[in-house]
ZANUKE-729918 format. One record per residue (C-alpha): residue number from 1; residue in one letter; y, z, x. Coordinates in Angstrom, 1 decimal, always signed. Each point is the difference from the previous one (the first is absolute). Layout:
BEGIN
ATOM pos code  north     up   east
ATOM NUM    A      Y      Z      X
...
END
This chain:
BEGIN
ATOM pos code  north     up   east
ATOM   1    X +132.6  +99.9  +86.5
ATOM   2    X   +0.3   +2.2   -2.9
ATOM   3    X   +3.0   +2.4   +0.2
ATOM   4    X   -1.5   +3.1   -0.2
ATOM   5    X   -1.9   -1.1   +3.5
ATOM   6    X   +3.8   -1.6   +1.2
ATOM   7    X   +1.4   +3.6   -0.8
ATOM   8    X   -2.4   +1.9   +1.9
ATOM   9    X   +0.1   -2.3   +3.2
ATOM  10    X   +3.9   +0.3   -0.1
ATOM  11    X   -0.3   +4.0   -0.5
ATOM  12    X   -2.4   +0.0   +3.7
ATOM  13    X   +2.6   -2.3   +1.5
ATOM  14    X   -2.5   -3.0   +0.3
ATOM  15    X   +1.5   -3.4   +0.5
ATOM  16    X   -2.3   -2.3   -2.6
ATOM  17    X   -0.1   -3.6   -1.2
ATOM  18    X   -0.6   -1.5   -2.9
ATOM  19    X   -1.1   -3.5   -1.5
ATOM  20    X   -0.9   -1.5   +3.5
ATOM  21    X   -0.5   +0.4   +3.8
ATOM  22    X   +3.0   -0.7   +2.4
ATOM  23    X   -0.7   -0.5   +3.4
ATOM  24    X   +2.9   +2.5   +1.1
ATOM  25    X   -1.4   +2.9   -2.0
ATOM  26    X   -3.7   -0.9   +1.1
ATOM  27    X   +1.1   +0.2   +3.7
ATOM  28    X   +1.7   +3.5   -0.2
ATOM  29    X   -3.5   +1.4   -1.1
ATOM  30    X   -1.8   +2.1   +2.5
ATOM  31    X   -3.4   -1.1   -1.5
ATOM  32    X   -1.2   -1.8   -3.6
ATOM  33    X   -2.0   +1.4   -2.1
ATOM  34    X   -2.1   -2.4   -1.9
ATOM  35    X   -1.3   -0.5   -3.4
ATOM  36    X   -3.7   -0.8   +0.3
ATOM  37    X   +0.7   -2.9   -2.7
ATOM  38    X   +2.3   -1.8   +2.5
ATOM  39    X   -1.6   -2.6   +2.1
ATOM  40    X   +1.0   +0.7   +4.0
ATOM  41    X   +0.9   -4.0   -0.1
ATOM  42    X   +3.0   +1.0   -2.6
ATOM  43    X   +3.6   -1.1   +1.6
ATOM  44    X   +1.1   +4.0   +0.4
ATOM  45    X   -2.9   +0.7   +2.2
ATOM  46    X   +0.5   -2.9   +2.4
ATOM  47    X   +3.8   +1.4   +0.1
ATOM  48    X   -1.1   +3.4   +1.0
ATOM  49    X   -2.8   -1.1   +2.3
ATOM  50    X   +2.4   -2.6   +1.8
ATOM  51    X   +2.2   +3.3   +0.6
ATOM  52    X   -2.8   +2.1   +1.6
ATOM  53    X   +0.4   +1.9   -3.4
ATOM  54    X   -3.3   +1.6   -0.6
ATOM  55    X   -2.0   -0.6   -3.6
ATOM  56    X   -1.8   +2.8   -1.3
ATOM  57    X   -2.0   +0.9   -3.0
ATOM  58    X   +0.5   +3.3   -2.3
ATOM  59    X   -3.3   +0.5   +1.2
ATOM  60    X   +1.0   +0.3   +4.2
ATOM  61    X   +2.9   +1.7   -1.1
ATOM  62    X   -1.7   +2.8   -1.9
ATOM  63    X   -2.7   +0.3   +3.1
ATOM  64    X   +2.8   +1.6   +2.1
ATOM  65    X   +0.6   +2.6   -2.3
ATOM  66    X   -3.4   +0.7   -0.8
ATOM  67    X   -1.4   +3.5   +1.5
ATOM  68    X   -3.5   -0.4   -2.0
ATOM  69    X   -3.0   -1.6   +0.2
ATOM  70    X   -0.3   -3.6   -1.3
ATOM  71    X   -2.8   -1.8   -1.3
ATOM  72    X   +0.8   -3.8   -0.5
ATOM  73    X   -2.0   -2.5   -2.3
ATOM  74    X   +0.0   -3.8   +0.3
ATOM  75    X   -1.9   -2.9   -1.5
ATOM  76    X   +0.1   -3.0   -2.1
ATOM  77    X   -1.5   +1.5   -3.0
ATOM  78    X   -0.7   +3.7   -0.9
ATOM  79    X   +3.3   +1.7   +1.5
ATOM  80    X   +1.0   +1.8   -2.8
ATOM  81    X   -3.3   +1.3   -1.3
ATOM  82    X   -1.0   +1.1   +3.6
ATOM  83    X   +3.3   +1.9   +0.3
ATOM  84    X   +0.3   +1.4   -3.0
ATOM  85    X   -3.8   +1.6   +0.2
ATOM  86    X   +0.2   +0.8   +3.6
ATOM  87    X   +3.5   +2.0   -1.4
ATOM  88    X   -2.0   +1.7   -2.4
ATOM  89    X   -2.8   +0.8   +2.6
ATOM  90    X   +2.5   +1.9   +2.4
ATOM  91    X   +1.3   +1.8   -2.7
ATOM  92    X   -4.0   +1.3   -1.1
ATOM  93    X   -0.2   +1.3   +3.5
ATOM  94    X   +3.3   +2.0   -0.1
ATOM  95    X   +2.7   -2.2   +1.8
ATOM  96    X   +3.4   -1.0   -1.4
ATOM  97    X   +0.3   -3.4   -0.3
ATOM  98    X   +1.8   -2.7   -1.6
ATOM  99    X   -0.3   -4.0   -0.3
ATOM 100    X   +2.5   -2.2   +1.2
ATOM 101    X   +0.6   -3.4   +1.2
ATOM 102    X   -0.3   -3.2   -1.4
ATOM 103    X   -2.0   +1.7   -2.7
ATOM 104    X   +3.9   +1.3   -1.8
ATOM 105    X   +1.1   +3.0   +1.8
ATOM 106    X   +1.9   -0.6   +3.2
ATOM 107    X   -1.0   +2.0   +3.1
ATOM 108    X   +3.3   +1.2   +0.4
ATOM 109    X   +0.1   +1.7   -3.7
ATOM 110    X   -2.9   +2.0   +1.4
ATOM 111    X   +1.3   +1.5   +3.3
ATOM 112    X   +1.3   +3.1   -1.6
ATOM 113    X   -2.7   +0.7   -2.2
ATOM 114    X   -1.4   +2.9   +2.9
ATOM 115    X   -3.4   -2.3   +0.1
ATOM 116    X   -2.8   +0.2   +1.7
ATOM 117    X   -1.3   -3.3   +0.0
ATOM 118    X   +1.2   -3.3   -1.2
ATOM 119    X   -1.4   -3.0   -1.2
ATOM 120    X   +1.6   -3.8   +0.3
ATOM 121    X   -1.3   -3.0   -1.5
ATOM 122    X   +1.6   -2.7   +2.2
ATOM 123    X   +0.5   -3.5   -0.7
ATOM 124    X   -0.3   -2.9   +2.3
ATOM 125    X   +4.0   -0.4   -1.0
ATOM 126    X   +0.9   +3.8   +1.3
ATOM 127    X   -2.3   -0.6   +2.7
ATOM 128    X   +2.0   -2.9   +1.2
ATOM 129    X   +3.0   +2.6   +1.3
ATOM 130    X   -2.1   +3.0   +0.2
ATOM 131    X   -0.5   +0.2   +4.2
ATOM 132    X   -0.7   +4.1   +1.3
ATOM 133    X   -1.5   +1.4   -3.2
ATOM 134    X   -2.7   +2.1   +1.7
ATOM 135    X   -2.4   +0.9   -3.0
ATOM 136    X   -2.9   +2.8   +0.6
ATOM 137    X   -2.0   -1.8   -2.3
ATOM 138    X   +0.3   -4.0   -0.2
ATOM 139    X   -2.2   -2.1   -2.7
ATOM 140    X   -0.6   -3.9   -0.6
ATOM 141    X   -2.1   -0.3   -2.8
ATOM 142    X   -0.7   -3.8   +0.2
ATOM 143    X   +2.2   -3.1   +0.8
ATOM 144    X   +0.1   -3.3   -1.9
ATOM 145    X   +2.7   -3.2   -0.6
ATOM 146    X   +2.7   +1.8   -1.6
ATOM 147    X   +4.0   -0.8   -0.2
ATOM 148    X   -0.4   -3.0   +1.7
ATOM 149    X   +3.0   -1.1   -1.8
ATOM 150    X   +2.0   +2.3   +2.3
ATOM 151    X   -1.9   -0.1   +3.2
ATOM 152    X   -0.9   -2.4   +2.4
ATOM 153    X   -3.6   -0.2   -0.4
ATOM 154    X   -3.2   +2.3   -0.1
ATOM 155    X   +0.2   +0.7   +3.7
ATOM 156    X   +3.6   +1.5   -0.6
ATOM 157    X   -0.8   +2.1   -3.0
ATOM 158    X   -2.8   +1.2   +2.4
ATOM 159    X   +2.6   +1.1   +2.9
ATOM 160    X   +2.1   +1.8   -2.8
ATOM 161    X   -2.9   +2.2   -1.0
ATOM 162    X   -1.1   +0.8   +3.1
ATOM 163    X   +3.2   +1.8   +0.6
ATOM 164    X   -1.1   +3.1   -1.7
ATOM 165    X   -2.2   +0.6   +2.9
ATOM 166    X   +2.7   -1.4   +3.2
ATOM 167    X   +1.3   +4.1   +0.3
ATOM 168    X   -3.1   +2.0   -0.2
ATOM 169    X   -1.6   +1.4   +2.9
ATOM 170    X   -3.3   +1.5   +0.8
ATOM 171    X   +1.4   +3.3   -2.1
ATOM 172    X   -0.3   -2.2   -3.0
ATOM 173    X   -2.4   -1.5   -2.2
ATOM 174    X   -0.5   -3.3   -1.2
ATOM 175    X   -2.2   -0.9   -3.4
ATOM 176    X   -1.2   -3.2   -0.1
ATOM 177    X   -1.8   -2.2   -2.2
ATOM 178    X   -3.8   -0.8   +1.8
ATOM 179    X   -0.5   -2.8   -2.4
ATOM 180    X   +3.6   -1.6   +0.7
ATOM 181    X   -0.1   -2.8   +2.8
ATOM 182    X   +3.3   +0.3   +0.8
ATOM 183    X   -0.3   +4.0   +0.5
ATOM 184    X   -2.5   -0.8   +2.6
ATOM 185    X   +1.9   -2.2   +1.6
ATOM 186    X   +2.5   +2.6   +0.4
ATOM 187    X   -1.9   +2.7   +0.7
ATOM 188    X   -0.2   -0.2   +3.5
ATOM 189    X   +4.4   -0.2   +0.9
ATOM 190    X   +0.1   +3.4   -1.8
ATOM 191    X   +0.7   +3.1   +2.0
ATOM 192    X   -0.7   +2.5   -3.1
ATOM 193    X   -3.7   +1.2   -0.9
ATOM 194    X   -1.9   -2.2   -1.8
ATOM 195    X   -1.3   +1.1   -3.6
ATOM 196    X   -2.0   -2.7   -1.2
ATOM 197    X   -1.0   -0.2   -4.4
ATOM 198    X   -2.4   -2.6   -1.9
ATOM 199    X   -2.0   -1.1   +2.7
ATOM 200    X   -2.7   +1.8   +2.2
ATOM 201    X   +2.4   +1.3   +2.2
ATOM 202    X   +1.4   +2.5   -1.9
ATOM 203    X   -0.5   +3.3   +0.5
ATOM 204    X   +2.0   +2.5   -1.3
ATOM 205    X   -0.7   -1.2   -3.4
ATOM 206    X   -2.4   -2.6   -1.3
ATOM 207    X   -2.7   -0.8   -3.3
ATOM 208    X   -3.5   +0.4   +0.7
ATOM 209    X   -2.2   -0.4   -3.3
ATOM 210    X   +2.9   -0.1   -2.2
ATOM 211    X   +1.4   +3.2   +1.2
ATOM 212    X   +3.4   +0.4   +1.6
ATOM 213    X   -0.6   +1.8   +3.3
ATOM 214    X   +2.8   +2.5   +1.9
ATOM 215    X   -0.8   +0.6   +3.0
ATOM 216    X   -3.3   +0.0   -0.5
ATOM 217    X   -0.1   +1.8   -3.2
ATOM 218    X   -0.3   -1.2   -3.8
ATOM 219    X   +3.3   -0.1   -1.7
ATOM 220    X   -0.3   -2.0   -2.9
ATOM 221    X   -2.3   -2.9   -1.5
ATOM 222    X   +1.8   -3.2   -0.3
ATOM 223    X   -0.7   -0.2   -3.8
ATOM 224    X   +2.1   +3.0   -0.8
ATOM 225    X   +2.8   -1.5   +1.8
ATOM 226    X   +3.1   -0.5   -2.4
ATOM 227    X   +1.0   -3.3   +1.6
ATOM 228    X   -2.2   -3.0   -0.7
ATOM 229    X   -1.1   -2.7   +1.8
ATOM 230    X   -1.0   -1.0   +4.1
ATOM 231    X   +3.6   -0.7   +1.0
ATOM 232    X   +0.9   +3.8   -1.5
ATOM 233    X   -3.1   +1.4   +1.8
ATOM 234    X   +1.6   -1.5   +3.3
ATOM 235    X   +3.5   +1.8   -1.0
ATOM 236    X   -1.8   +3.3   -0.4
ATOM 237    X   -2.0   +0.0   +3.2
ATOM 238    X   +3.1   -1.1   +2.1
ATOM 239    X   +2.0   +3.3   -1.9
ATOM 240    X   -2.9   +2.6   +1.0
ATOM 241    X   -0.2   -2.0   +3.7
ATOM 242    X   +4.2   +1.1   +0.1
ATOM 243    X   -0.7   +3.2   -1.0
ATOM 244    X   -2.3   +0.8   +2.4
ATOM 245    X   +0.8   -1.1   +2.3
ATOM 246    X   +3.2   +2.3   -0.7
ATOM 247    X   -2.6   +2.8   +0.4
ATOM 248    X   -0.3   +1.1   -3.5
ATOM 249    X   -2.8   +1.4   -1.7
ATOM 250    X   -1.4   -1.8   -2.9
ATOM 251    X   +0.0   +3.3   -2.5
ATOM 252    X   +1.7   -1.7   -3.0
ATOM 253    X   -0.7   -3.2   +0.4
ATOM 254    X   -2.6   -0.6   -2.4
ATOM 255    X   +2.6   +0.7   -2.8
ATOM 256    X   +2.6   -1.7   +0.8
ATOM 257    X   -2.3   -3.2   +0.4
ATOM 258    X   -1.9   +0.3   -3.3
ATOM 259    X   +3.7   +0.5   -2.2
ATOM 260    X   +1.7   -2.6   +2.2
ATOM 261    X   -0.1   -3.1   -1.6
ATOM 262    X   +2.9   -2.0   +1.7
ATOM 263    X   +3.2   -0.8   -0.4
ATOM 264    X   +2.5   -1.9   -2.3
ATOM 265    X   -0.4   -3.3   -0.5
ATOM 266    X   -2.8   -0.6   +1.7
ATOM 267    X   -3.0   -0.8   -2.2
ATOM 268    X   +1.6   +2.5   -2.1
ATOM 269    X   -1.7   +0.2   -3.7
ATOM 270    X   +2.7   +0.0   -2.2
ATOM 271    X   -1.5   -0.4   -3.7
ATOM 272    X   -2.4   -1.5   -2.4
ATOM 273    X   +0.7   -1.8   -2.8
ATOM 274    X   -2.6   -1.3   -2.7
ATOM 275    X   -3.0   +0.0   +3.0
ATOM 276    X   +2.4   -1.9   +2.4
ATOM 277    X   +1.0   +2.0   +3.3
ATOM 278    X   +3.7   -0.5   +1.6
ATOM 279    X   +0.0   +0.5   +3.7
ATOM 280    X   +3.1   +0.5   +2.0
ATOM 281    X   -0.7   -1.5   +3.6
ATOM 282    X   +3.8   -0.9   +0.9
ATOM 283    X   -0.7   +1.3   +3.6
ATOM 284    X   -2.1   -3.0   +0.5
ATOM 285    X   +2.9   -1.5   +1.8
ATOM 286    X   -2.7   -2.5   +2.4
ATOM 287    X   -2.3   -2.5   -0.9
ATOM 288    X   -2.9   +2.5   +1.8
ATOM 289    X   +1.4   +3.2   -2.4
ATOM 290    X   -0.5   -2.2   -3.2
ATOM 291    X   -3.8   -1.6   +1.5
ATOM 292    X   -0.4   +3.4   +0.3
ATOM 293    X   +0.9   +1.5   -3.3
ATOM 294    X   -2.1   -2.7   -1.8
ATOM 295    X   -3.1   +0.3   +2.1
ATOM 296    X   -0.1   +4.4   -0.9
ATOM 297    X   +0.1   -1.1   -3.8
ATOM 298    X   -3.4   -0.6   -2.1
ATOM 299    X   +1.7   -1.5   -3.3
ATOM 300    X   +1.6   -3.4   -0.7
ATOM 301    X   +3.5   +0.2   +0.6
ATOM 302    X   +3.5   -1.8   -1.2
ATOM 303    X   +2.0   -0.3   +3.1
ATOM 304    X   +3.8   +0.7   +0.5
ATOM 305    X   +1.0   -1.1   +3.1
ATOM 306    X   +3.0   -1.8   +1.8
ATOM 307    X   +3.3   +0.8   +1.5
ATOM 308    X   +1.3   -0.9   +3.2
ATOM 309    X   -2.4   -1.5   +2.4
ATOM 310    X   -0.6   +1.6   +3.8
ATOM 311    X   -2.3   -2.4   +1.3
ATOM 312    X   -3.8   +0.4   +1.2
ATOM 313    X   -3.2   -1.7   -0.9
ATOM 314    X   -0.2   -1.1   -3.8
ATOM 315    X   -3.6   -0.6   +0.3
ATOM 316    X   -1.9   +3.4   -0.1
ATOM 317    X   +3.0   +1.0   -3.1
ATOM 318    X   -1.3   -3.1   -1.8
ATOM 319    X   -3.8   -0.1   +0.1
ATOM 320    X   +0.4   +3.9   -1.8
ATOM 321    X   +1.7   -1.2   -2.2
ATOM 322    X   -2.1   -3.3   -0.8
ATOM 323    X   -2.8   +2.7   +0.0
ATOM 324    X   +1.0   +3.3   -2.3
ATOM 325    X   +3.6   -1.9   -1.5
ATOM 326    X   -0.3   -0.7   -3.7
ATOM 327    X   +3.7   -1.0   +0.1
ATOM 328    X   +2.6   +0.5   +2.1
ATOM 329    X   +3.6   +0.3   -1.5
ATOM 330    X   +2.6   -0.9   +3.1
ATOM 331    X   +4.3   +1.1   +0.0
ATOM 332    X   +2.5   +0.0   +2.8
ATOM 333    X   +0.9   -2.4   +2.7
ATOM 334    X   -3.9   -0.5   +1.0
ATOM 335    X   -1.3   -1.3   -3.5
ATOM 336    X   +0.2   -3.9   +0.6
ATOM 337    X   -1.5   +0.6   +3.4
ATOM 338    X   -3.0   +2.0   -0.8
ATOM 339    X   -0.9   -2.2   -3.4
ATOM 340    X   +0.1   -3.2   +2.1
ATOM 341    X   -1.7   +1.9   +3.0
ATOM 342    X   -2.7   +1.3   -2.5
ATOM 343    X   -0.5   -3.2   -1.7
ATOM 344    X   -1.0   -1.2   +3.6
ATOM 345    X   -2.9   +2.3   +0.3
ATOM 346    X   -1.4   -1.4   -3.4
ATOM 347    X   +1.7   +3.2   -2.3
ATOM 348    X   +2.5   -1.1   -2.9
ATOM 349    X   +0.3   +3.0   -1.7
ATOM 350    X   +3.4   +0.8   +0.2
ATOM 351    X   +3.2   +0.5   -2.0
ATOM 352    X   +3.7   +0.5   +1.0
ATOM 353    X   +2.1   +2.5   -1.4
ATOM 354    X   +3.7   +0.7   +0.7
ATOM 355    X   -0.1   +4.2   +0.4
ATOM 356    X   -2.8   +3.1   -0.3
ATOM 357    X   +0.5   +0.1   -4.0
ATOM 358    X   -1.0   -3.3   -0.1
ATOM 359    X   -3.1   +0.6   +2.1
ATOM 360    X   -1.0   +2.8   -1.4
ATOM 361    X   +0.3   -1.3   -3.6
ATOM 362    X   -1.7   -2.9   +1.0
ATOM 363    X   -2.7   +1.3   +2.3
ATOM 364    X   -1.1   +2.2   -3.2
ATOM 365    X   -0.5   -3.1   -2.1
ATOM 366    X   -2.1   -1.5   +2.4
ATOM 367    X   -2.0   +2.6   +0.4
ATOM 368    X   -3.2   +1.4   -1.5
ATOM 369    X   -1.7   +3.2   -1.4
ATOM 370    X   -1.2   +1.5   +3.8
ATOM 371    X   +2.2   -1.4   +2.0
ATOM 372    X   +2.6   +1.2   +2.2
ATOM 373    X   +3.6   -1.2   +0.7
ATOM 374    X   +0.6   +0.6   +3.5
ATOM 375    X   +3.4   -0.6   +1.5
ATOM 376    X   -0.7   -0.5   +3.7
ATOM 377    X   +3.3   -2.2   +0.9
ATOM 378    X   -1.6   -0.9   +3.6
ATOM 379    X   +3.9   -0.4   +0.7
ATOM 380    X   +3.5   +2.0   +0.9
ATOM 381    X   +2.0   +0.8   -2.8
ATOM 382    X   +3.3   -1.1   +1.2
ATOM 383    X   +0.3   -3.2   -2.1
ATOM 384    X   +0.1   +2.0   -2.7
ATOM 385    X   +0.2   +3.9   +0.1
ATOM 386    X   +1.5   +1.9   +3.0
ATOM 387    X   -3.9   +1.6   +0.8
ATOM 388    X   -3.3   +0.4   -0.7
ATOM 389    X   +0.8   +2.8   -2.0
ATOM 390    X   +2.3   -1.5   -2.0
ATOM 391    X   -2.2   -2.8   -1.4
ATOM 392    X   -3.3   +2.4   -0.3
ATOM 393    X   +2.7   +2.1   -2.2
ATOM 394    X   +0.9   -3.1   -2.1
ATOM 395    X   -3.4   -0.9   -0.3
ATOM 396    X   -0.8   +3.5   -1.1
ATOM 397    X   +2.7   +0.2   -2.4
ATOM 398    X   -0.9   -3.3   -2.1
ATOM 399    X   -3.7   +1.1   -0.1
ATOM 400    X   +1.2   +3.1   -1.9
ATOM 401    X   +2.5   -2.0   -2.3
ATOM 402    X   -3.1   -2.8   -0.3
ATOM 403    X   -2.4   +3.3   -1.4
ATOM 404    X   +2.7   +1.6   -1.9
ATOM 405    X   +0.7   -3.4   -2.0
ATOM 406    X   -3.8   -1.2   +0.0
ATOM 407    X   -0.4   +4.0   -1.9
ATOM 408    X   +3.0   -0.3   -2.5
ATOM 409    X   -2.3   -3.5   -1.4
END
């Protein structure tokens, strides 16, 4: 605990604890509040529970001090882009609103900004201690094997999710994924209204001839969409689904959906050098995110990947890269793993590095004139950086110093 924090606890008269968890000072607590990146199964929380101590999230907290309307996104893949453009979409139709949630902000930070809407992106991990939040607008975009290192299996992760919707009532609207199997198997234990998008059942918004369609009328083609790709198509009908079924009309929509072109480290162009493209992907955090990134590009690539492994199927990761992988340069705790899974599937391409300089430097020997050096890590970061934005930074950073010293030759 850094001192200035100590200082300010002691200055509000709050009794704090430092450098571990005693069982006397956990069973004098009212109620826990828990950070998303501790697993329920960690010693403290079997203390508390064992004490009929409840466990809550930032996220449950918050929801009791919330007076506005929230609209709550979940998913596997395609949180943040979904949030961050459904943000932008209530702002185009003249609401105050702000992102929170596992996307950076906490939803506390936000409760005195005099909103009038809010938008969460919610992780399975919040999810886990999040129990009344009530949203007016609750999304799963799709559902696939994800942080199976941390839960039990697929079925669990699937009960987690679904928590978004255990609140709402028939006030409230759910958005749901028509293509997804597991949103259909959900679909019928939710109370809210039921907003389908990406399948024939939608309604409020769907593509007909390569036009977007808003309640019934043409918004926007799908090739002047800024964001690329089918699984950012999916993102952008499941934002206008939200929306409308807030009740907004679609007058500056159009804009905001040709200029947005996504977010931060996600399939984020970063720079060329001599004809070779350098992609920063480090939100490809899944083994579906990296498939994913590899199957929207149309150039042979030099893949950075690796970091610390969440589980999943390896298969559907490998035959992408057996198919559009020139090489594929491997750091953190996952390397050894994915070469010798790789060389399984009949691909040997692969080299070991010990850190991102490394990989960059030796991704851009490997590579050609036309090629493009993705890093898609299909891994969490924690082995190595404290986020996802932390390594797509360090990857940034030695792509500049790699142009600046290829330019000084």
């Amino acid at each position: 605990m850094s001192e200035p924090v100590r200082a300010e606890l002691e200055a509000a008269g709050i009794q704090h604890e430092s450098g571990g968890h005693s069982e006397a000072f956990l069973t004098s607590s009212r109620f826990a509040i828990a950070s998303p990146g501790i697993p329920v199964t960690a010693k403290p929380f079997a203390i508390l529970t064992s004490h009929g101590i409840p466990v809550l999230s930032e996220i449950e907290l918050a929801s009791h001090f919330c007076s506005c309307p929230v609209l709550a996104v979940t998913g596997s893949n395609g949180k943040s882009t979904t949030v961050t453009l459904l943000t932008e979409l209530l702002k185009a139709g003249g609401l105050r609103t702000a992102a929170g949630g596992n996307i950076g902000t906490p939803f506390i930070s936000l409760l005195d900004q005099n909103l009038d809407a809010i938008v969460l992106e919610l992780s399975s991990f919040q999810l886990e201690t999040t129990y009344t939040l009530k949203p007016r607008v609750a999304v799963l975009l799709n559902l696939f094997e994800n942080h199976l290192d941390r839960h039990a299996s697929l079925e669990a992760y699937f009960h987690l999710k679904a928590r978004i919707f255990q609140a709402q009532d028939s006030n409230d609207h759910a958005v749901l994924n028509a293509g997804s199997p597991w949103c259909r198997r959900l679909a019928p234990d939710i109370k809210a209204k039921l907003q389908w998008f990406n399948g024939s059942e939608a309604q409020a918004v769907r593509v007909e001839q390569g036009l977007i369609l808003y309640h019934n009328q043409p918004l926007l083609a799908v090739a002047d969409l800024g964001l690329r790709g089918a699984h950012n198509l999916e993102n952008v009908l499941a934002a206008l689904t939200a929306v409308a079924a807030f009740g907004l009309p679609s007058s500056g929509f159009a804009e905001v959906l040709r200029r947005f072109g996504g977010i931060p480290h996600r399939l984020e162009t970063l720079a060329s050098l001599q004809d070779r493209l350098f992609i920063n992907d480090s939100k490809a955090t899944n083994y579906l995110a990296a498939e994913t990134a590899l199957r929207s590009l149309n150039a042979p690539i030099i893949l950075i990947a690796g970091g610390q492994d969440k589980g999943g199927d390896f298969a559907p990761l490998a035959q992408a890269i057996q198919e559009q992988v020139k090489h594929t340069v491997l750091l953190g705790s996952s390397a050894a793993d994915f070469t010798h899974r790789l060389s399984l599937s009949g691909y040997n391409q692969c080299t070991v590095v010990k850190d991102m300089q490394a990989a960059v430097e030796q991704a851009y020997r490997l590579s050609s004139p036309g090629d493009i050096i993705l890093l898609s890590p299909a891994t969490a970061s924690y082995d190595l950086y404290r986020n996802f934005e932390e390594r797509g930074d360090d990857f940034r950073r030695h792509v500049a110093a790699l142009i600046s010293q290829t330019e000084q030759r």
